[in-house]
C-alpha positions as CSV (number, residue, x, y, z in Angstrom):
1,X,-5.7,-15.6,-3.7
2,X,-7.7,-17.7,-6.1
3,X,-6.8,-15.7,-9.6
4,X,-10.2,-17.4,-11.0
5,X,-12.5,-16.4,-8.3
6,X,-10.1,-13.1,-8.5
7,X,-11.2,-12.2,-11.8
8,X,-14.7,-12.4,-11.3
9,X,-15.0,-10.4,-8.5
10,X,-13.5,-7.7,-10.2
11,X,-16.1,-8.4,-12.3
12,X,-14.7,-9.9,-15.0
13,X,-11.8,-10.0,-17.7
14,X,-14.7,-7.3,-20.2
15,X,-14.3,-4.6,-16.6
16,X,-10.6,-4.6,-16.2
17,X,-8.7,-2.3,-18.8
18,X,-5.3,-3.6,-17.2
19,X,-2.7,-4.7,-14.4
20,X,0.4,-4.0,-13.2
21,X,2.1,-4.5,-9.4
22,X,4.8,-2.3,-7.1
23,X,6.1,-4.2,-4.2
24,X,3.0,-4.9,-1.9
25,X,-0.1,-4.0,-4.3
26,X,-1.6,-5.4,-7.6
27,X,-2.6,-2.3,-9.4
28,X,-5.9,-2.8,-11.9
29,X,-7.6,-0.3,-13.7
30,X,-11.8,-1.4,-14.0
31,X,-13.7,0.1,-16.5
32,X,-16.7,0.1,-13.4
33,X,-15.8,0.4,-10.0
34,X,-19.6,-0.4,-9.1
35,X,-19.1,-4.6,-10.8
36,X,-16.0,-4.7,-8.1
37,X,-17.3,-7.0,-5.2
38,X,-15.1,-5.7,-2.8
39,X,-15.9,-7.5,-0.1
40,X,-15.3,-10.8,-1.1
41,X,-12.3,-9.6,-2.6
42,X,-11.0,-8.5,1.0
43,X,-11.9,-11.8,2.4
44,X,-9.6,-13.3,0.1
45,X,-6.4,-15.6,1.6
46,X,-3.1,-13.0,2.0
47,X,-5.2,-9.2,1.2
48,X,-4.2,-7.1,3.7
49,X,-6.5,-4.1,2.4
50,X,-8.3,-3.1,-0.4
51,X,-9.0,0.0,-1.8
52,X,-9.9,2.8,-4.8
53,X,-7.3,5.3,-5.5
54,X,-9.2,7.5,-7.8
55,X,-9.9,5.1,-10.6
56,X,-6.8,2.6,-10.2
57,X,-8.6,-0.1,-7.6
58,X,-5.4,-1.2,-5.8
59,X,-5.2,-4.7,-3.2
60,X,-2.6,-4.9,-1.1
61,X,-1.1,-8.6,-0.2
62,X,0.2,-9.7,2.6
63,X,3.4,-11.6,1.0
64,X,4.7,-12.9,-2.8
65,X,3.0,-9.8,-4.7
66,X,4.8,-11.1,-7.7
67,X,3.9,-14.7,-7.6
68,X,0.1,-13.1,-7.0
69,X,0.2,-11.2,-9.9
70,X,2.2,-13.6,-12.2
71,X,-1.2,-16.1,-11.6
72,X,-3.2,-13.6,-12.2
73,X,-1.9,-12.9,-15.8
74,X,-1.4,-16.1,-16.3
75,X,-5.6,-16.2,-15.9
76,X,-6.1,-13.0,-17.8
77,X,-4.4,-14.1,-20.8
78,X,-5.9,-17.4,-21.3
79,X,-8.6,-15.6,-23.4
80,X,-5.6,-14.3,-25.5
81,X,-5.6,-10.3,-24.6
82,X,-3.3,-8.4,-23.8
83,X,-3.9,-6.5,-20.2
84,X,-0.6,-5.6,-18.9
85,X,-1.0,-2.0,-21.2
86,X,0.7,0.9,-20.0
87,X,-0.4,2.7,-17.2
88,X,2.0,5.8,-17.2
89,X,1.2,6.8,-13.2
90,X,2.6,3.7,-12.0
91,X,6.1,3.8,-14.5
92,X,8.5,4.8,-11.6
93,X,7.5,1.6,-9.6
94,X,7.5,-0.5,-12.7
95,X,10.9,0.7,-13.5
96,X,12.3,0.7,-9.8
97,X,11.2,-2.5,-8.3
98,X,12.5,-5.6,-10.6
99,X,15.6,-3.7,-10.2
100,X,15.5,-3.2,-6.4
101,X,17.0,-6.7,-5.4
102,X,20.2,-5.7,-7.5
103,X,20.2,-2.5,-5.5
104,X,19.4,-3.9,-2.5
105,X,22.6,-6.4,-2.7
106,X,24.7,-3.7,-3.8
107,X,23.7,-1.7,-0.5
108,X,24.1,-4.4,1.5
109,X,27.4,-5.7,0.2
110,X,28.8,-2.0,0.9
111,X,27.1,-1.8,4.3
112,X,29.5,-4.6,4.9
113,X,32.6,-3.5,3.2
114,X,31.8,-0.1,5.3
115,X,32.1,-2.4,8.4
116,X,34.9,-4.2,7.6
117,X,36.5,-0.9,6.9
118,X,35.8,1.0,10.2
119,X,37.1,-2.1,11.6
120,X,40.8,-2.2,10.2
121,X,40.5,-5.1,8.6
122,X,40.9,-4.1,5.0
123,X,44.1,-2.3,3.6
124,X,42.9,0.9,1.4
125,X,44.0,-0.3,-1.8
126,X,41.3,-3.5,-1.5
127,X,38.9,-1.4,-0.3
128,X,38.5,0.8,-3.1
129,X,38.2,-2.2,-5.4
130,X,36.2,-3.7,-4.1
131,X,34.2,-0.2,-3.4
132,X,34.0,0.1,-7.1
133,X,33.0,-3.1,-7.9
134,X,30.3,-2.8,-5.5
135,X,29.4,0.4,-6.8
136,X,28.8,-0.2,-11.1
137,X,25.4,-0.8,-10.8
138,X,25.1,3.1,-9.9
139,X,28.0,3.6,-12.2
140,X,25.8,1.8,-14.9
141,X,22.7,3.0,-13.7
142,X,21.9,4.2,-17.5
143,X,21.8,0.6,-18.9
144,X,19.9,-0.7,-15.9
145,X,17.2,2.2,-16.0
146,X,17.4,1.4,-19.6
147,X,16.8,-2.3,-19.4
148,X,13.9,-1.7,-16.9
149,X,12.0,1.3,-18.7
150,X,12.0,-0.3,-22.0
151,X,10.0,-3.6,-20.0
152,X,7.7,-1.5,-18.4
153,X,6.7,0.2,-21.3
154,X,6.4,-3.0,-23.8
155,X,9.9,-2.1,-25.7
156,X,12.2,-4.3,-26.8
157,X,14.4,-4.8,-23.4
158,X,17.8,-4.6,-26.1
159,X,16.9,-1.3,-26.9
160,X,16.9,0.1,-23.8
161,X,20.3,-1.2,-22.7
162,X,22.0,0.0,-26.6
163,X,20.7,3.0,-25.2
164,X,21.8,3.1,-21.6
165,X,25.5,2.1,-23.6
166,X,25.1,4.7,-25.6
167,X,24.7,7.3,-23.6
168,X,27.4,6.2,-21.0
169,X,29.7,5.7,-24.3
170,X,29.2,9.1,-26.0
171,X,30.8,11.0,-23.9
172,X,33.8,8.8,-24.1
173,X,34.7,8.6,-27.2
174,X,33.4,12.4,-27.8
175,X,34.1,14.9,-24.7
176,X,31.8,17.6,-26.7
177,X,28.8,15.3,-25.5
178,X,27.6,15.3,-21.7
179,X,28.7,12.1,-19.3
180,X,25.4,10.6,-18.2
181,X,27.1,8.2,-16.1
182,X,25.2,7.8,-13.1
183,X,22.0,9.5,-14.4
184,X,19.3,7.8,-15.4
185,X,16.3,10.7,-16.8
186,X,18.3,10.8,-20.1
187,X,17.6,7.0,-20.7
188,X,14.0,7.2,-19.8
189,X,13.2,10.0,-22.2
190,X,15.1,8.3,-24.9
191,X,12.8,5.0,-24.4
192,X,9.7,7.0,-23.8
193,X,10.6,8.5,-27.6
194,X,11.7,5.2,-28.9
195,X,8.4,3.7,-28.0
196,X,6.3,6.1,-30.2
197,X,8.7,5.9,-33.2
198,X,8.4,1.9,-32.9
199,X,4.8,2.0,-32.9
200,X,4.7,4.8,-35.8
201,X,7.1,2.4,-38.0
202,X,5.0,-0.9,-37.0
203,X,2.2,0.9,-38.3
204,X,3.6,2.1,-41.6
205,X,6.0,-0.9,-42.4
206,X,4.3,-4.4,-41.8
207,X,5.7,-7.6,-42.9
208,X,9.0,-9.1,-43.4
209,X,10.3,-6.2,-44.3
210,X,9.6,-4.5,-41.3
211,X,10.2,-7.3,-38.9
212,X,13.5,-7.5,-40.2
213,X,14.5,-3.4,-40.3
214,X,12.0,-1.8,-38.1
215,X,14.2,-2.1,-34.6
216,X,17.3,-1.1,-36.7
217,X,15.5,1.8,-38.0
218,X,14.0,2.9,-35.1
219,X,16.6,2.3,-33.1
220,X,19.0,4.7,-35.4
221,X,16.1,7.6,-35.5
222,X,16.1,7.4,-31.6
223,X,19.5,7.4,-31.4
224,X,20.2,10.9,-32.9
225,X,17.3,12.6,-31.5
226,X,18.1,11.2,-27.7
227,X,22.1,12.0,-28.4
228,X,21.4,15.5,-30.2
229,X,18.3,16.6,-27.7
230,X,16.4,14.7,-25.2
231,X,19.2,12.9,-23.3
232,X,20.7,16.5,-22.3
233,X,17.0,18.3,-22.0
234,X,17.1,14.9,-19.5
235,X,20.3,15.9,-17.7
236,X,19.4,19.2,-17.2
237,X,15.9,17.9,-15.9
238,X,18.0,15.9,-13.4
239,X,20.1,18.6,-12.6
240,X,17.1,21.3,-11.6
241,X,15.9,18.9,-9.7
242,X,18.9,18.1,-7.5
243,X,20.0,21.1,-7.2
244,X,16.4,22.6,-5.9
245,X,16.0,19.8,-3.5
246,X,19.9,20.5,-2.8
247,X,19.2,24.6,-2.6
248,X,16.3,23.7,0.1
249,X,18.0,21.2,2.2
250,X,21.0,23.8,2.7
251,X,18.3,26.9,3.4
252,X,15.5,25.0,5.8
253,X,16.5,21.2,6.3
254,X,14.2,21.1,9.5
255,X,10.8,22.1,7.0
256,X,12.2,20.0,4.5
257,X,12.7,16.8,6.4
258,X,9.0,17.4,8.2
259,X,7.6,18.2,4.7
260,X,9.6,14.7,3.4
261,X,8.3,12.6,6.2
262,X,4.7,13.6,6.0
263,X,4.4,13.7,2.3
264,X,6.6,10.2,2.0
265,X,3.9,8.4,4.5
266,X,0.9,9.5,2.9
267,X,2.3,8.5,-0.6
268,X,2.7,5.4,0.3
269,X,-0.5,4.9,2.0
270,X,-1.5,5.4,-1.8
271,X,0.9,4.0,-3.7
272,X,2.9,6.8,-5.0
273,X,6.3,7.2,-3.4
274,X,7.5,5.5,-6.0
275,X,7.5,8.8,-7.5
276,X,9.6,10.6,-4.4
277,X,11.9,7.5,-4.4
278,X,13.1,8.4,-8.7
279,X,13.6,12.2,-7.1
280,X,15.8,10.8,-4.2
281,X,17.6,8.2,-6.8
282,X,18.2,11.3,-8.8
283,X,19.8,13.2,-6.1
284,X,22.0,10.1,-5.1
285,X,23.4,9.7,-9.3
286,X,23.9,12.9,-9.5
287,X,25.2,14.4,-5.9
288,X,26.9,10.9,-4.3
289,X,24.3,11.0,-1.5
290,X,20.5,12.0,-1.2
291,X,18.8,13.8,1.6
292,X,15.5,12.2,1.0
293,X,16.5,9.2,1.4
294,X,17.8,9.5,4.8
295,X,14.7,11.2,5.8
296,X,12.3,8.7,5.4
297,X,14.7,5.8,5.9
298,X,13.0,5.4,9.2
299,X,9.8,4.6,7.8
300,X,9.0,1.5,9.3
301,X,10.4,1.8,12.5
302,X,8.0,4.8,13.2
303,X,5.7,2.1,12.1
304,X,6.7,-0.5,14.4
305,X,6.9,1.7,17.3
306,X,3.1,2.3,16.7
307,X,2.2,-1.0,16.5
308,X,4.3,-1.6,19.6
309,X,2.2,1.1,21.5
310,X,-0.8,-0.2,20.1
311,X,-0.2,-4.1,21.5
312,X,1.2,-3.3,25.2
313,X,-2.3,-0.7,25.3
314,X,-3.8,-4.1,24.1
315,X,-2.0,-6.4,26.1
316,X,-2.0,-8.0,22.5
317,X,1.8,-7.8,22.7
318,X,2.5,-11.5,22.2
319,X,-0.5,-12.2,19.5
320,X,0.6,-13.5,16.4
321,X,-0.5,-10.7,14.2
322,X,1.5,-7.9,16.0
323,X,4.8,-10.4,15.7
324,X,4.2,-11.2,12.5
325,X,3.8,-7.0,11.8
326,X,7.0,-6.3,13.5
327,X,8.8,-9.1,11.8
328,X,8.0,-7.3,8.4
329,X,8.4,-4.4,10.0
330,X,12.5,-5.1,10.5
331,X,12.0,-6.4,6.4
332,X,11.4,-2.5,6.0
333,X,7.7,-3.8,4.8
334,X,5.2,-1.4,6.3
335,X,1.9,-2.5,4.5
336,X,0.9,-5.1,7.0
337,X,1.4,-2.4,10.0
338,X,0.0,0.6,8.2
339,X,-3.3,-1.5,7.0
340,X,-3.5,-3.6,9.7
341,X,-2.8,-1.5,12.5
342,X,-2.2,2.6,12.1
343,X,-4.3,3.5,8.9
344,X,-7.5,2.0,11.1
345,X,-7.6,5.5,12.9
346,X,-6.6,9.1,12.5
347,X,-4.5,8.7,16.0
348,X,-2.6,5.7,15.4
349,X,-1.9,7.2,11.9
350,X,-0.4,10.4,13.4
351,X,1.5,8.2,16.5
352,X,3.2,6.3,13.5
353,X,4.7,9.9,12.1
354,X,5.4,11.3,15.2
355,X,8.7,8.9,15.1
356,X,9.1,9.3,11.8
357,X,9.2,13.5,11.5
358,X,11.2,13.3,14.9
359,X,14.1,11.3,13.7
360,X,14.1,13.1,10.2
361,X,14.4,16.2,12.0
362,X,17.1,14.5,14.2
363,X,19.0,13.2,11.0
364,X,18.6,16.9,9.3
365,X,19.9,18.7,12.4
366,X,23.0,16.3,12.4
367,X,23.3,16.3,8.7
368,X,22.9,13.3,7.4
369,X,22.4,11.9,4.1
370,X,22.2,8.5,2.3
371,X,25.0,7.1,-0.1
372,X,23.4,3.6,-1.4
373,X,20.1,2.8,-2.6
374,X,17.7,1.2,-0.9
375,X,18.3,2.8,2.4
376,X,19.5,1.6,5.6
377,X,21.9,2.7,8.2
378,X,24.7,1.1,6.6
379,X,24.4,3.9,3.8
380,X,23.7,6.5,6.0
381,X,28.2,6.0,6.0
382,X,30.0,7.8,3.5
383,X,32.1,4.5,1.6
384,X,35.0,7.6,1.1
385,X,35.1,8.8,4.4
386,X,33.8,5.6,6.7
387,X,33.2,7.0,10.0
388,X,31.8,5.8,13.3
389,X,29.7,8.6,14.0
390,X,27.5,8.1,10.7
391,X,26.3,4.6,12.5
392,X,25.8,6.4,15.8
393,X,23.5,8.6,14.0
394,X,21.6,6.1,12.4
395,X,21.1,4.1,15.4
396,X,20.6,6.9,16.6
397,X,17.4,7.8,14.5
398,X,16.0,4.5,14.7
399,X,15.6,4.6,18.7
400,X,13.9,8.2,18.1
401,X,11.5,6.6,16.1
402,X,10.3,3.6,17.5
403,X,10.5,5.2,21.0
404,X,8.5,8.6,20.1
405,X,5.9,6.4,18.2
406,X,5.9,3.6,20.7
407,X,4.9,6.5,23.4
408,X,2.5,8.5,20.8
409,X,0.6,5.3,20.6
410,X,0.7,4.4,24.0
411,X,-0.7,8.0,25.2
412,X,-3.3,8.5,22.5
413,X,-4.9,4.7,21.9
414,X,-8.0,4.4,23.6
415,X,-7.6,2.4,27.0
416,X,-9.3,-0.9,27.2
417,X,-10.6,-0.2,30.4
418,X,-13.5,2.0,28.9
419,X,-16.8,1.1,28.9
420,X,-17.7,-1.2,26.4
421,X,-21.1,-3.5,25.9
422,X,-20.0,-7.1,24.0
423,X,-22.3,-7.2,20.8
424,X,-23.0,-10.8,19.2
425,X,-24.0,-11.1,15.7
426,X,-27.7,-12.2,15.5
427,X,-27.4,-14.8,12.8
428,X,-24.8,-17.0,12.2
429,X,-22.6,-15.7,9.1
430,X,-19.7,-13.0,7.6
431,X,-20.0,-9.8,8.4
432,X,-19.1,-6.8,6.8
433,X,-19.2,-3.1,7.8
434,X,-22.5,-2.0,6.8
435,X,-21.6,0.7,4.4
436,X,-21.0,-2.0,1.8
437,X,-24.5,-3.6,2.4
438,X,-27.3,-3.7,-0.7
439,X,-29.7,-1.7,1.2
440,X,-28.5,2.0,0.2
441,X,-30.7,3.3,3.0
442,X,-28.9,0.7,5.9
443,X,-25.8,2.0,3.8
444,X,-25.6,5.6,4.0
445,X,-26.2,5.2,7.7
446,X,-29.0,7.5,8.1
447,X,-30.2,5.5,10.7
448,X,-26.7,4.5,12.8
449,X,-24.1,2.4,12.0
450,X,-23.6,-1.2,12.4
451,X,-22.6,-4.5,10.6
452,X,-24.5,-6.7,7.3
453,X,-24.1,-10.2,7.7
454,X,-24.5,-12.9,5.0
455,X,-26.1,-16.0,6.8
456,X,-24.1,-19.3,6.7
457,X,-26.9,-21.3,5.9
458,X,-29.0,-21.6,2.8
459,X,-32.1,-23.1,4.2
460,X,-32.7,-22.3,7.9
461,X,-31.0,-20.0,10.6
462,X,-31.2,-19.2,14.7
463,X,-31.7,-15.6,15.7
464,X,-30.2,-14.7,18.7
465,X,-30.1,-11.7,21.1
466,X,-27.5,-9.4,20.1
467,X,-27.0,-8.1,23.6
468,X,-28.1,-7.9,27.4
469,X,-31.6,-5.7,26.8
470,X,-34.9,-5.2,26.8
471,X,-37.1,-5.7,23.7
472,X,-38.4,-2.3,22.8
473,X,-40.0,-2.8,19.0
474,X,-41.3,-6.0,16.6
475,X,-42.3,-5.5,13.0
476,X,-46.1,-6.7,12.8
477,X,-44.5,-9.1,10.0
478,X,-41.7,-10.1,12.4
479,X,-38.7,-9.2,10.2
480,X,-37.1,-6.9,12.4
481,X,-37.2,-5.7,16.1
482,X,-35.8,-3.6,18.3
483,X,-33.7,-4.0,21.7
484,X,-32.2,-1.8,24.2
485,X,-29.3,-2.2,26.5
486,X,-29.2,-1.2,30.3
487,X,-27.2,2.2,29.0
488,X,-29.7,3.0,27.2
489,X,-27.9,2.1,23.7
490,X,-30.7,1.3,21.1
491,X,-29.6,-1.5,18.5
492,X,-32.3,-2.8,15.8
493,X,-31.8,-6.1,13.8
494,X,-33.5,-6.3,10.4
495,X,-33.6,-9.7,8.8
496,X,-33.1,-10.1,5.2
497,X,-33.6,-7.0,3.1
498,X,-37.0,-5.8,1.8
499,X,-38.3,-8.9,3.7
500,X,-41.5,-7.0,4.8
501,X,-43.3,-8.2,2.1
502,X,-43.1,-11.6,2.9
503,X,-45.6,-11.0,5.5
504,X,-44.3,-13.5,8.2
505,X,-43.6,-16.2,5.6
506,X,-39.6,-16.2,6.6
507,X,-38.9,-14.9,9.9
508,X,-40.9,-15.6,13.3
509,X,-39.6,-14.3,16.8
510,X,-40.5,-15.8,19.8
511,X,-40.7,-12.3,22.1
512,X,-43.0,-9.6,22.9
513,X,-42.5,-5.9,24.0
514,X,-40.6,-5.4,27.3
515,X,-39.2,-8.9,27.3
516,X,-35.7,-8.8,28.9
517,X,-33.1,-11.2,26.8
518,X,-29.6,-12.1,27.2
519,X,-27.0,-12.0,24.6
520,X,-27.0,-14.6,23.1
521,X,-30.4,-15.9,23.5
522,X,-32.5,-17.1,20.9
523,X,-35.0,-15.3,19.9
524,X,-36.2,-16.6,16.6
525,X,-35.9,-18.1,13.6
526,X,-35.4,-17.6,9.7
527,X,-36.5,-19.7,6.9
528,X,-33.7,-18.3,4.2
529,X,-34.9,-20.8,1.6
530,X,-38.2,-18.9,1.6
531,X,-36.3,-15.5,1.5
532,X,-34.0,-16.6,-1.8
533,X,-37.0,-18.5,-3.5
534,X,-39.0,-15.3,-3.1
535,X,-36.3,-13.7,-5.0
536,X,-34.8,-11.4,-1.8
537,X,-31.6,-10.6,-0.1
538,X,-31.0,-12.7,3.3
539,X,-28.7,-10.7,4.4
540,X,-29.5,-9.7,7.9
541,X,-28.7,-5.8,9.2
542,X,-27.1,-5.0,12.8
543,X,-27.7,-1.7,13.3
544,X,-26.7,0.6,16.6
545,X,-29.3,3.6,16.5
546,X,-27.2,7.3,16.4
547,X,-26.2,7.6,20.1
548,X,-23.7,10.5,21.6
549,X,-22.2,8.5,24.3
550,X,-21.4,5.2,22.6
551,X,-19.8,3.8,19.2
552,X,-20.0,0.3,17.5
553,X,-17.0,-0.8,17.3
554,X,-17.5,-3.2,14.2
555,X,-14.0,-5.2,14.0
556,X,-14.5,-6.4,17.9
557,X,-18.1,-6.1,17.7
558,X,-18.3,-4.0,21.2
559,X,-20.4,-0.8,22.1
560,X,-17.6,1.4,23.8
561,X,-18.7,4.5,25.9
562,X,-17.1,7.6,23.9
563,X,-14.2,9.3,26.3
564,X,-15.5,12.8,26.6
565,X,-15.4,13.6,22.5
566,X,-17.6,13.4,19.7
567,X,-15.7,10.2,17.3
């Protein structure tokens, strides 16, 4: 992405309030949603998808999110201000994912040991060094949640690991005091309070004085209030909550790993299972293992299945976009198959969690739970009792997933052997769905739906037939006209927007009423010089009138005959 060109389309640095990133999306919050020129921004190199949740506009890239965004504030702080500010929804995956690749090596290097293990090739005493050594960044989780909270809230990074020390020191040297080793709600409390006493002593002592003592200060005041009360009201928070998602998974682990799997997709179809990942870290510092983990380890193998499906129905299975989906698929990163392939329709979206809620009931029924963090079916092994069987299940799971959403897709995508008319655009150009169009009327689609194209050229443009039909309507002043197709589908192309009073000084067709045309043909011409110096919009309206049988199709442009339902 061009940060520049970025920046304006969002319409400006004076519309964005501030930005942050997760793992696949640059987060920005716009002071107008309506100054957000979201179409070019979704025409931009590596976005996969673009979209509002609720006032947070989010655009998901394709690869590098943190090289993205790092340009990006390298451009938004050239004027000087300050616009990575707090933005408290999105704290769990600020605080989760510039620690993930320490995880994520941690998991992988026990996966291994695991291996080796099961394998005989380890004697017990090495393996349980080495299983320990592998294990201290959940042993330290404290000062590593510490570390990461304190960044994401714009704290002094040293504060939050004196406080992650702290509180895996305390109990210690002092048994009276809870051991918060492997917990890691104490230490975000205690930085949440640090921040507000920093900013209350930055406030009230300025200067050298309170360069040199405010941290001290602070840090001491937050020090006995965490100790004394928020680092246990912060184990006890951590405690409730494992031991009610523990309480549940005992009583109904079918319900609850349907409820996980549904509620874990559609999170992250917005950005927010961030927030279910803390809950299943939680479970895993303070239980060993985590149910919700397993349960929607399978993720993107439900989502590869889909996209599987979706390809063979397509005989697209060798195209370079479905190998380049799977490939991040096998990464365990789903945006590219989820916005490229299953969030395009209610079907395909449901095919993709058919897999997913199948094998997380499979892994409930069979009891399975996750001992490393991020998940994978290494850690579906217990490191202190390694057996075979945990593997079997995992692999286990992953076939029920890819294979029940594989066959989901394949039954429920629409056959290519339907019906369909082949639609050209009538001017050369980008289009765009028509929803997005300046025209509110064209917009709303009162009228049908269809596709807005901005012309290519600047001074003159071809109009061309935009299918096999017979010319049913021209404007007296030529800027639009009507054609309909041997099924009786009615289409109506309007050049240029509120070009009618122009009065034939832009557009002039070459047909008459009842003239049979071929897609294709051309059937005019467009002077868009005239229709910018006049001060209109050139942007020229495809529009396919309401009909029950058929639906336009906008990303292949193709009328396609409706299969006995109303879409």
């Amino acid at each position: 992405m061009n940060s520049k060109n970025l920046i304006a389309n969002l319409g400006g640095k004076d519309n964005i309030e501030s930005i942050s990133h997760c793992m696949t999306r640059i987060r920005i919050k716009v002071k107008n949603p309506q100054s957000v020129n979201r179409r070019q921004i979704a025409s931009e190199k590596n976005v996969i998808k673009e979209q509002f949740v609720g006032h947070e506009y989010q655009i998901i890239v394709s690869n590098n999110v943190e090289k993205e965004f790092a340009s990006l504030q390298k451009q938004m702080h050239s004027g000087g201000n300050d616009f990575t500010a707090i933005e408290w929804k999105t704290i769990p995956s600020q605080i989760l994912v510039p620690i993930l690749p320490l995880y994520t090596t941690a998991a992988i290097f026990q996966g291994v040991l695991v291996l080796i293990k099961l394998c005989n090739l380890v004697s017990a005493d090495n393996y349980q060094f080495l299983l320990n050594l592998i294990r201290l960044p959940v042993f330290c989780l404290p000062i590593i949640i510490g570390y990461s909270t304190a960044k994401s809230i714009k704290l002094n990074p040293l504060a939050g690991i004196g406080f992650g020390i702290e509180l895996m020191a305390v109990h210690h040297y002092f048994k009276a005091f809870p051991n918060y080793v492997g917990s890691f709600i104490p230490v975000i409390l205690v930085c949440l309070a640090s921040k507000i006493i920093f900013v209350f002593l930055d406030k009230k002592i300025r200067g050298i004085i309170g360069a040199t003592y405010n941290f001290t200060l602070g840090f001491i005041i937050t020090s006995v209030i965490g100790i004394l009360f928020l680092a246990p009201i912060g184990l006890f928070l951590g405690k409730l909550f494992s031991d009610t998602i523990k309480l549940i998974m005992l009583k109904v682990p079918v319900i609850a790993a349907l409820v996980s799997s549904i509620l874990y997709l559609f999170l992250v179809v917005k950005g927010q299972h961030w927030w279910l990942t803390l809950l299943a870290l939680n479970n895993l510092g303070a239980l060993g293992y985590s149910w919700l983990f397993a349960f929607t380890s399978t993720a993107q193998f439900g989502q590869l299945g889909a996209v599987l499906g979706i390809a063979t129905k397509h005989k697209e299975i060798k195209n370079k976009k479905v190998k380049d989906t799977v490939k991040n698929c096998l990464f365990c990163i789903i945006e590219p198959a989820l916005y490229g392939y299953t969030t395009l329709k209610k079907s395909r979206y449901i095919s993709s969690l058919v897999g997913l809620a199948l094998s997380a009931i499979y892994l409930a029924i069979a009891n399975a739970k996750m001992y490393a963090f991020p998940s994978s079916i290494f850690s579906l092994v217990n490191p202190e009792q390694p057996t075979w069987d945990s593997l079997i299940t995992g692999l286990i799971s992953i076939l029920i997933a890819i294979f029940a959403s594989f066959i989901a897709a394949l039954v429920s995508e629409q056959n290519n052997s339907l019906p369909k008319i082949k639609v050209t655009a009538p001017i050369a150009g980008t289009y765009f769905d028509i929803a997005q169009s300046k025209d509110q009327t064209f917009a709303s689609k009162v009228l049908g739906d269809g596709i807005a194209i901005t012309p290519l050229s600047s001074t003159n443009a071809d109009i061309y037939a935009p299918v096999n039909g017979k010319i049913i309507m021209i404007a007296p002043d030529q800027h639009a006209f009507g054609i309909k197709t041997t099924a009786g589908v009615e289409l109506l192309v309007h050049v240029g927007i509120d070009t009618v009073k122009l009065k034939k000084a832009a557009v002039k067709l070459n047909l008459k009423v009842g003239q049979l045309v071929a897609r294709g043909d051309k059937v005019g011409n467009v002077n868009i010089n005239n229709i910018i110096q006049a001060g209109y919009n050139p942007e020229t309206l495809l529009i396919a009138l309401k009909n029950p049988e058929y639906y336009f199709d906008k990303n292949n442009l193709y009328l396609i005959k409706r299969k006995n339902e109303t879409r």
